[in-house]
N, C-alpha and C positions, 0 to 999 in steps of 0.2 A: 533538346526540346525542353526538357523540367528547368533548365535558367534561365529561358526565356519567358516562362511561365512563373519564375518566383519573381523576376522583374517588374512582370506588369503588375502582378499580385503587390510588391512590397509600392510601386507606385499609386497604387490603387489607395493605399493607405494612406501615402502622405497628401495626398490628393486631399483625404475628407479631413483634414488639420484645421476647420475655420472655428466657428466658433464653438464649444462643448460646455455643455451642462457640468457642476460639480458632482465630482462622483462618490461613492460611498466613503472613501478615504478622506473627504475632504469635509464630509457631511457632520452635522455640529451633531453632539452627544446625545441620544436619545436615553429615555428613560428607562433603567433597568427592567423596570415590572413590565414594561410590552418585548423585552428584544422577544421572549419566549413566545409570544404570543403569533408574531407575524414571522414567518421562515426568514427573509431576509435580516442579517445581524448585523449593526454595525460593529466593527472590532477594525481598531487602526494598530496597533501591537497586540499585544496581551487582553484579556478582560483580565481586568487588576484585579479585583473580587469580586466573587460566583457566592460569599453564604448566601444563605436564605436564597439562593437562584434553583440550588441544583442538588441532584439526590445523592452525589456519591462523592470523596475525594478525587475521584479518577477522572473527573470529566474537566476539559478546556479548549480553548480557542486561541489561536493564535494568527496575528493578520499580518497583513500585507508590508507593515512596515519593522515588521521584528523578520519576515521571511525574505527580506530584499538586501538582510545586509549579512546573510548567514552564505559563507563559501560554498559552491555545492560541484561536486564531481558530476553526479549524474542526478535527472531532476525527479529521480524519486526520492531520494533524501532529504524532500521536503519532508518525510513522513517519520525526521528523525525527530523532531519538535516535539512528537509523541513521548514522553517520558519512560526511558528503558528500551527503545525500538532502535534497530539495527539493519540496515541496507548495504548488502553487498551484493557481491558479483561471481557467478561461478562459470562465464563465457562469456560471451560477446554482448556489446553495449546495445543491440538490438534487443536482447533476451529479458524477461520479465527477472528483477532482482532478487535475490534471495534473503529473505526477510526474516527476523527474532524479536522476540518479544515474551514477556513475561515467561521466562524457559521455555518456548517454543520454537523451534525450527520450521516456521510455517513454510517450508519450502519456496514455494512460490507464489504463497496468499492463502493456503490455509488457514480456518481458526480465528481471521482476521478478516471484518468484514471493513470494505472500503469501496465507497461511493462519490462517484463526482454529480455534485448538482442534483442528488438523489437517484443517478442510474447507478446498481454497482456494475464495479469495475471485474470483481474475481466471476472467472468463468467454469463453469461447473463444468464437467463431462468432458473434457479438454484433453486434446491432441497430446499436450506432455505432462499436465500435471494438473488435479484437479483441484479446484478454487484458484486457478494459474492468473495474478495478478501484476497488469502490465501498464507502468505508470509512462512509460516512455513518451506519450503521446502530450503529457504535460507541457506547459509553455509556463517558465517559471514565473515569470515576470506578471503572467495575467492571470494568477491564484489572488485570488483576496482576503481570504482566510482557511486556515485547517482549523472542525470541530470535531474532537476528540474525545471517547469513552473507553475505559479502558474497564474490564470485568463483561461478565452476562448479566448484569441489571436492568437491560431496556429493555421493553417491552416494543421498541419501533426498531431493535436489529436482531434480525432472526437469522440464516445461514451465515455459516465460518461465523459467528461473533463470539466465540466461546471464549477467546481470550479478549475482545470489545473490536471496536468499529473507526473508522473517520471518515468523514465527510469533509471530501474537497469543494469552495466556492471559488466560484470565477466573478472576474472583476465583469462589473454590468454598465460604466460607461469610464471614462477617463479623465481628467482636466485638461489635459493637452496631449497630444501626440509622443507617443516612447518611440524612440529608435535605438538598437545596441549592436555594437558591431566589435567582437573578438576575436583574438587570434590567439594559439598557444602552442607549445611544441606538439611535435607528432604529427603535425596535420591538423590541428585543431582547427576549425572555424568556424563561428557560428554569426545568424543576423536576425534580429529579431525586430521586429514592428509592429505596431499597432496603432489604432487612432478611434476617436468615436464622432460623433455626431448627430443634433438633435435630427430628431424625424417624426412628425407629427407632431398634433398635441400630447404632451406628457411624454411622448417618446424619444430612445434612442437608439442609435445605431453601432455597436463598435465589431469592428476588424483588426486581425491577427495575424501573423503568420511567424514560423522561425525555420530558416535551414541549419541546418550544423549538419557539418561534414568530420572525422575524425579516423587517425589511425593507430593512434594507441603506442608503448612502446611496445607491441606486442614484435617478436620477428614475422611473423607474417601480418601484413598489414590490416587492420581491421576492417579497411574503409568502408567506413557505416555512413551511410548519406541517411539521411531527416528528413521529412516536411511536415512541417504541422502547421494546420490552421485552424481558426474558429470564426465566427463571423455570428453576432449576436443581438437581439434587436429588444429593448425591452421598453413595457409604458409604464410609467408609475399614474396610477390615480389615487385618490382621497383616501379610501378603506382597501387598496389593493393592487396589487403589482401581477403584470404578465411579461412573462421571457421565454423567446425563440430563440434556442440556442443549435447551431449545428459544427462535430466538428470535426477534423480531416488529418489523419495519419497515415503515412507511408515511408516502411525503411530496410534497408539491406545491409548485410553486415556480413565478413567473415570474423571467423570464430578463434581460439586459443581456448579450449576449454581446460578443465582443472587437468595436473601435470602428476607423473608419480615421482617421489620423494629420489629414489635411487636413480633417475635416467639425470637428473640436476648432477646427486652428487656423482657418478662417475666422467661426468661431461659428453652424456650422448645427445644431452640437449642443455641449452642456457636456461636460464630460470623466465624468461620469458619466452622460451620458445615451445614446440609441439610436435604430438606422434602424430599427427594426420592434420593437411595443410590445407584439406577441403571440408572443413567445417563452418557453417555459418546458416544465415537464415535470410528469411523476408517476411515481412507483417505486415498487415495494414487492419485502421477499424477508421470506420466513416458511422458518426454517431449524430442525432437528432434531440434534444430535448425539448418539450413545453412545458409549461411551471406555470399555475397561478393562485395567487395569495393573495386572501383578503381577511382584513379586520376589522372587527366594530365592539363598538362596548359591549356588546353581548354575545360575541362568540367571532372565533375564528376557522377557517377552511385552509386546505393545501390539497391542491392534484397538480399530481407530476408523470407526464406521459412520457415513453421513451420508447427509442429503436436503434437497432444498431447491427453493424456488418463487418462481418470481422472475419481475417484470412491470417495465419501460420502456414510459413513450410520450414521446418529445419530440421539440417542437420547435424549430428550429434557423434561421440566416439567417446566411451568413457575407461572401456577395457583391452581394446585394439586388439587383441589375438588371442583373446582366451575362449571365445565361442567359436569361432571359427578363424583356425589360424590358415586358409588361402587367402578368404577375400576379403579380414579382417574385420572388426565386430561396428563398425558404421551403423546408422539407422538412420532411418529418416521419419520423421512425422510431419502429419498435414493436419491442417484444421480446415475445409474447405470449405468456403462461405457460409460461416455459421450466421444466421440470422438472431438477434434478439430482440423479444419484444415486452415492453410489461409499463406496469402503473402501479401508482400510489395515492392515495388518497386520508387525508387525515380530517377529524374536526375536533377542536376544541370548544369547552362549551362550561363556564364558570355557573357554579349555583351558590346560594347561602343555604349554611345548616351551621347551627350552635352559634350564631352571631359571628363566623368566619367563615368568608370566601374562599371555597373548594374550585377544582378545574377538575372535569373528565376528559380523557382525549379518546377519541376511538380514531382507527385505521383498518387500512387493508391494502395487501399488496399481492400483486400478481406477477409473474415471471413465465415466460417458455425460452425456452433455447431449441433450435434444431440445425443439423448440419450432418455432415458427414466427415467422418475420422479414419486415415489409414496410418497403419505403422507398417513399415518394410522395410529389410537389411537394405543396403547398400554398399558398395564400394568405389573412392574417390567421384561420390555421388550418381553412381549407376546402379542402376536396381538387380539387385542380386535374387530378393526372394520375397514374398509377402507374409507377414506374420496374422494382422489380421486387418478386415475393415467393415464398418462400420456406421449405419444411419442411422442417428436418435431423434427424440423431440423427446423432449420434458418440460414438464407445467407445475409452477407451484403456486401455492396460494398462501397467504399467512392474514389475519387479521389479530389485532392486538387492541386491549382496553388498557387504561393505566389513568389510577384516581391520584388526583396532587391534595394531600391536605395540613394545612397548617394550623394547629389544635391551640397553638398557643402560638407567643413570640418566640418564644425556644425551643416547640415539640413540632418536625414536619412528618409528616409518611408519605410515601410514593409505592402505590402500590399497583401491581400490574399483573397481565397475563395473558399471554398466547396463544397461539394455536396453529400450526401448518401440517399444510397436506403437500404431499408430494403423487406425482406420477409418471413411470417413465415407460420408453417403447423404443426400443432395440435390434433393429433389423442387422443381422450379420453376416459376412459373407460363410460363416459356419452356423449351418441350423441350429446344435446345439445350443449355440450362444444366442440364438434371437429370443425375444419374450419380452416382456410385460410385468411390471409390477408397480406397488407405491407403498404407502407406508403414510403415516400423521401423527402429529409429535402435540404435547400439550405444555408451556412451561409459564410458570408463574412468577412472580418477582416482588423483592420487599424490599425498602430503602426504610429508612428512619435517620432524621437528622434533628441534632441537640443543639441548642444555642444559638445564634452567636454567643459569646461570653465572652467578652473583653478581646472582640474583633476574631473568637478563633469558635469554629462549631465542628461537630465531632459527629460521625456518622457509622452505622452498621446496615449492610448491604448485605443480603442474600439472594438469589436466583437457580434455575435451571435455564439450559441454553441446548445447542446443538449442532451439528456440523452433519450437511446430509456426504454420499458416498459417491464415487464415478456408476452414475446408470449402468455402464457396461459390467458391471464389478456386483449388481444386483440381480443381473440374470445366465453369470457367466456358470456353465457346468464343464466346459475341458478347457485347460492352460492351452491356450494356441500357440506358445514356444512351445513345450513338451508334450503335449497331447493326454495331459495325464488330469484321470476327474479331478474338479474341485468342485466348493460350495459357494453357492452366491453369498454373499455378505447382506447386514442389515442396511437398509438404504438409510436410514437416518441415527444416529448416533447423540446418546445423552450424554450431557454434562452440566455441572451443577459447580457453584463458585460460593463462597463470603468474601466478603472484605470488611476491616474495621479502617474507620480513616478518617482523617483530621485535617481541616484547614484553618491557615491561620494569617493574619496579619501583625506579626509583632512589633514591627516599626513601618510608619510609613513608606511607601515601595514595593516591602517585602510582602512577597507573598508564599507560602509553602503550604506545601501537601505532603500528610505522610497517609500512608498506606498500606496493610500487614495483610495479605490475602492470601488466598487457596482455592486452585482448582483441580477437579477429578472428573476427567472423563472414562464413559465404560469401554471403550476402545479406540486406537489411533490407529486406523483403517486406513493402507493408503494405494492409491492406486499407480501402479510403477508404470509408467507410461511404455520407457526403454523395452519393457517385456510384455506388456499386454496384458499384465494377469493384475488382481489385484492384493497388496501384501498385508496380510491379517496381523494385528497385534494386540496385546492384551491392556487394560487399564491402567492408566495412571496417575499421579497426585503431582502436583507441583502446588511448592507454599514459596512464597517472597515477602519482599518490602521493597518499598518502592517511597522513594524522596524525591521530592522535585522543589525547588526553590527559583524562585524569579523576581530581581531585585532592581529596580529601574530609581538608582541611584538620583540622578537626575533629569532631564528630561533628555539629556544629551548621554548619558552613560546608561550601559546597563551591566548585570552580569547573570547569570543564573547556573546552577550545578543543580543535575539529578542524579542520583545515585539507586541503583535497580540491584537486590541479591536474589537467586532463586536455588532455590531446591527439587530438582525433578525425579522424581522414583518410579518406574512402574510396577503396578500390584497385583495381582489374585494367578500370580504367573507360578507354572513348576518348574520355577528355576529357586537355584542358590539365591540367598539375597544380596549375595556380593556378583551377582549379575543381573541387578534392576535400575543399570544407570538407562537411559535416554539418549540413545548418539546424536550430538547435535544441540543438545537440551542448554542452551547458555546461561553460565552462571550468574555471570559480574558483569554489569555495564554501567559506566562513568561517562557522563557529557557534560562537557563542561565551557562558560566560555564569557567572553567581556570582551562589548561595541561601545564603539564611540561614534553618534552619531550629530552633527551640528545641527543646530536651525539654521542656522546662517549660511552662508560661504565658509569654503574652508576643507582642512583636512578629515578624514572619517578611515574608520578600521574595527577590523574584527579580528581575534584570533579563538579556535575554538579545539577543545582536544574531547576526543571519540577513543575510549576505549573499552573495548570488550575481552573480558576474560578467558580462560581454558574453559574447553567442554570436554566431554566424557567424548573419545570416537568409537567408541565398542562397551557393550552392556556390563563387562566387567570391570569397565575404566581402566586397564593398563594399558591401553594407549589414550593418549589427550592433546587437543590441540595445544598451541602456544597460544598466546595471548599478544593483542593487535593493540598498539596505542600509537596514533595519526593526528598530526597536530596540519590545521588549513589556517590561513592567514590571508586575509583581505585586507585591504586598506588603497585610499586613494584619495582623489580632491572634487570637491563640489563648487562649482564656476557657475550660479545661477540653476539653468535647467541641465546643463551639461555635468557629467561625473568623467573621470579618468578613474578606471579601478584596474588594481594588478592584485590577481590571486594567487596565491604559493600553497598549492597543494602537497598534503604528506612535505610538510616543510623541515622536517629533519631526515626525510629521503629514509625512511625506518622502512627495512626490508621485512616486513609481514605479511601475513595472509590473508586476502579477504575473507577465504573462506578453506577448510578443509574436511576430509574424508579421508575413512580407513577401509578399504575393501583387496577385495582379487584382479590385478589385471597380470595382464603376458606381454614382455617385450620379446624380440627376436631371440632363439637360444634359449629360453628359459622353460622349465618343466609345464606340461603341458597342463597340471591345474592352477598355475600362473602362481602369482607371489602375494602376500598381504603386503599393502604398504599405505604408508600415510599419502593420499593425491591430495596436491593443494592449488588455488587460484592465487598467482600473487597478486599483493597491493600495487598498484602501480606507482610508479616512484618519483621524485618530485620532480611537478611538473610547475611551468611558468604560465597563466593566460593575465593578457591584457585586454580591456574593453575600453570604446568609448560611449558614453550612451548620452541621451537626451530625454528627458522627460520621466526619468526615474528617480 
């Protein structure tokens, strides 16, 4: 039934191929001082230079033609563009990726706030893991640009943005029809289409869709089937833009999740292979946005409504026989038709004072989630036992001011500040656990930016910020694996950051960012999905530096390396201080890479090397992972509208980790409070895809 349905779908598309309006990619260069102004940005690569644009070193944009020639395993690694940011995998290609950044393990969207089109994407109160961000549903090809902030300096990103935020854009019409059709080992295969078309005055219409099918070398086959689609209609007028955007995800997948170190080496399993061979999931979100934007010389507007439905079921096995060694330690979690619903709304609005033009911006934004959440044992996906479950709704509200002033040619400030309330209601299938609460957070923010001065301006950035808590975790009183009291946690959580930072253009091309920063939150509260309960931790500090350079050599070449160090410690703890590491906390990340892309006909290529350093896997650091360095390789020929491109993933075949962990699990025989050992997910090893496409 579903290929019969992808058929008409992808015909459907080539169907609307006649004639198309030029799209943002195609669109002539607009004037720096409005991109700010009107939400829509144009950005074809890079924005080459942001001084006098923007409040911090940390903040950029990268478009559609710097993101189409970057190799990509899976399509959240669009959000590797981010300087110092790290996408892997710790199960199946279904599963929301595990993500790093500025020393953080933000599990699985922690800390990190990320919006597509201005809905965010991380789901609070969630089935496995809270702030659970799941970029799966992306279509890489119809991203238009990633805008990117890195720090708590905004005043327009409030929840998880503690370590900063991006914003995904979708492409809003096309020049001609894309079609791309790939193959690659394992099962690989994927098809992607789109097309647009005018439709009314000012208006258009464009459509999406991509299958991909895959098995992975995992020994149990992954086979994760895809669908995505989007289907988008937008009008531009004189002072103002409106987009209907709707879009459609659905996927299943078994699992291989992370492996323990000694079942490899004795050879009770291969390095791809696994203790439980019924692992896996199914997802889907079906999401709606509207957006409209309007400018005039005397001020600007932005509302952005949105909704959206979203399903998890999976399941999981991380310790196999140490909780219970019959029917072994499986679980399952559901996330069952979580509804979301919320809006934003912003105005800008320029005044004179002192003989220069100041901007205030005010906003406000509103959020609810409600759904229902169960977690219960299983075994080889049969229900063993319920641990607990659970109906929420939670409302938040934030509004934000933030004054732009430019005092001179060389003195800016960007000053700002927040305010959100929270509220949550928690029906449980344990009395104890049900109840009611909320909580409301106040954070202020300071930028000041010097210069330019011979192309380079220099910045100090202060803020507080925040990360709210899983609702269950704020009104929980008994552990429901143990039955044993505990305290509800605080629902919202502070954190406060500096950065000092510098941008420059030393030569024509280049552009770099450096960046010496610090954050300190008062606790890293996290909610253990696996158990039900929520896991309390004490404060910490992380300081870095972060480089980023991007050299567009000439209009056909580019290169760029960022270079990311951090230092993470936790604080006010009664421990030794030789056990205040951060398990998980990464240190070192290098990205690095140099395209070759033609105007003309002709050959093109990219080769790009990703590596990430040891981290601490235990508070007293005597165990640490190893360190991952993965070099992909693209390259191919451009024949008019047609490309032939062949990708060489992990092209030195380097047996590393995506990800790894140091805890307790039990294999067969072994003492019944199990073993410590290093589990790891491996990289998977080089793989061969080929594509043909058109209209990329």
């Amino acid at each position: 039934m579903r290929s019969y349905v992808v058929a008409a779908y992808i015909a459907a598309l080539l169907a609307m191929s006649g004639p198309t309006r030029v799209g943002a990619q195609d669109a002539p260069d607009v004037d720096p001082d409005s991109v700010y102004l009107l939400d829509p940005i144009d950005v074809r690569g890079r924005v080459d230079d942001l001084t006098g644009l923007v409040g911090s070193a940390s903040v950029g944009y990268v478009g559609a033609r710097d993101l189409r020639v970057r190799p990509l395993l899976r399509a959240g690694e669009l959000l590797e563009t981010v300087p110092g940011m790290i996408l892997t995998q710790h199960s199946g290609g279904g599963k929301s990726n595990q993500m790093f950044v500025r020393g953080f393990n933000l599990d699985h969207g922690t800390d990190f706030s990320t919006k597509l089109e201005g809905m965010p994407i991380n789901l609070p109160t969630h089935a496995h893991g809270h702030g659970y961000t799941d970029l799966n549903f992306l279509i890489a090809e119809l991203i238009d640009h990633v805008e990117y902030s890195l720090g708590n300096f905004y005043a327009e990103i409030g929840d998880f943005g503690s370590a900063g935020g991006a914003d995904l854009r979708l492409r809003r019409s096309l020049p001609q029809p894309i079609l791309s059709a790939g193959l690659g080992e394992h099962g690989y295969q994927r098809v992607v289409a789109a097309a647009s078309t005018p439709l009314g005055t000012g208006g258009s219409l464009l459509a999406g869709g991509e299958v991909q099918r895959n098995d992975g070398p995992w020994d149990l086959a992954e086979d994760l089937q895809k669908l995505s689609g989007m289907l988008r209609y937008t009008r531009e007028g004189a002072t103002s833009t409106f987009s209907l955007l709707a879009l459609g995800y659905d996927t299943e997948w078994s699992a291989t999740d992370q492996i323990p170190t000694r079942a490899v080496e004795v050879g009770t399993i291969g390095r791809f292979g696994n203790l439980d061979d019924t692992l896996g999931g199914a997802s889907s979100r079906y999401s709606a946005i509207a957006s409209w934007n309007r400018a005039t010389s005397s001020s600007s507007q932005k509302i952005e409504v949105y909704g959206a439905y979203y399903e998890l079921d999976l399941f999981s096995n991380f310790t196999y026989l140490l909780d219970d060694p019959a029917a072994g330690d499986q679980f399952r979690q559901q996330d069952h038709g979580r509804t979301i619903l919320g809006a934003n709304v912003a105005h800008l609005q320029p005044f004179g004072f002192g003989g220069r033009e100041h901007t205030v911006t005010v906003g406000a934004q509103v959020r609810g989630d409600m759904g229902e959440l169960t977690l219960s044992r299983t075994s080889g996906r049969a229900f063993v036992s319920a641990v607990r479950s659970d109906e929420f709704t939670q409302w938040s509200g934030g509004a934000y001011a933030e004054l732009k002033s430019p005092w001179s040619d060389a003195f800016r400030t960007t000053f700002g500040v927040r305010a959100d309330a929270y509220m949550f209601d928690v029906t449980s299938d344990l009395a104890a656990n049900t109840g009611e609460s909320d909580d409301r957070i106040v954070s202020p923010k300071l930028s000041i930016a010097i210069g330019p001065f011979s192309s380079t301006e220099v910045y100090v950035s202060g803020g507080f910020g925040f990360h709210s808590n899983d609702a269950r975790g704020t009104v929980t009183t008994i552990d429901p694996s143990s039955g044993d009291p505990t305290e509800p946690v605080d629902a919202l959580v502070r954190s406060w950051g500096a950065e000092l930072g510098m941008r420059s253009q030393p030569v024509d091309g280049l552009n770099s960012t450096l960046a010496l920063w610090a954050l300190e939150l008062d606790s890293e509260l996290l909610f253990v999905g696996d158990a039900g309960t929520t896991e309390p931790s004490g404060g910490s500090r992380r300081i870095g530096v972060t480089l980023a350079n991007f050299y567009r050599v000439t209009e056909e070449w580019t290169a760029d390396l960022d270079v990311s160090f951090t230092k993470a410690r936790l604080i006010d703890l009664p421990v030794p201080a030789a056990e205040d590491r951060i398990p998980g906390a990464m240190e070192r990340v290098v990205a690095a890479g140099v395209g070759y892309e033609p105007l003309a006909d002709g050959p093109f290529g990219t080769v790009r090397l990703r590596h990430f350093g040891e981290y601490p896997l235990i508070e007293d650091n005597s165990m640490r992972s190893e360190a991952s360095s993965l070099v992909n390789l693209s390259a191919g020929y451009k024949l008019g509208n047609a490309r032939i491109t062949l990708q060489v993933l992990n092209a030195f075949d380097e047996e590393d980790s995506d990800i790894q962990y140091f805890y307790a699990s039990r294999l067969p025989g072994e003492p019944p409070e199990g073993v410590d050992d290093i589990h790891f997910h491996p990289a998977e090893p080089r793989e061969l895809r080929v594509s043909l496409s058109w209209g990329l």
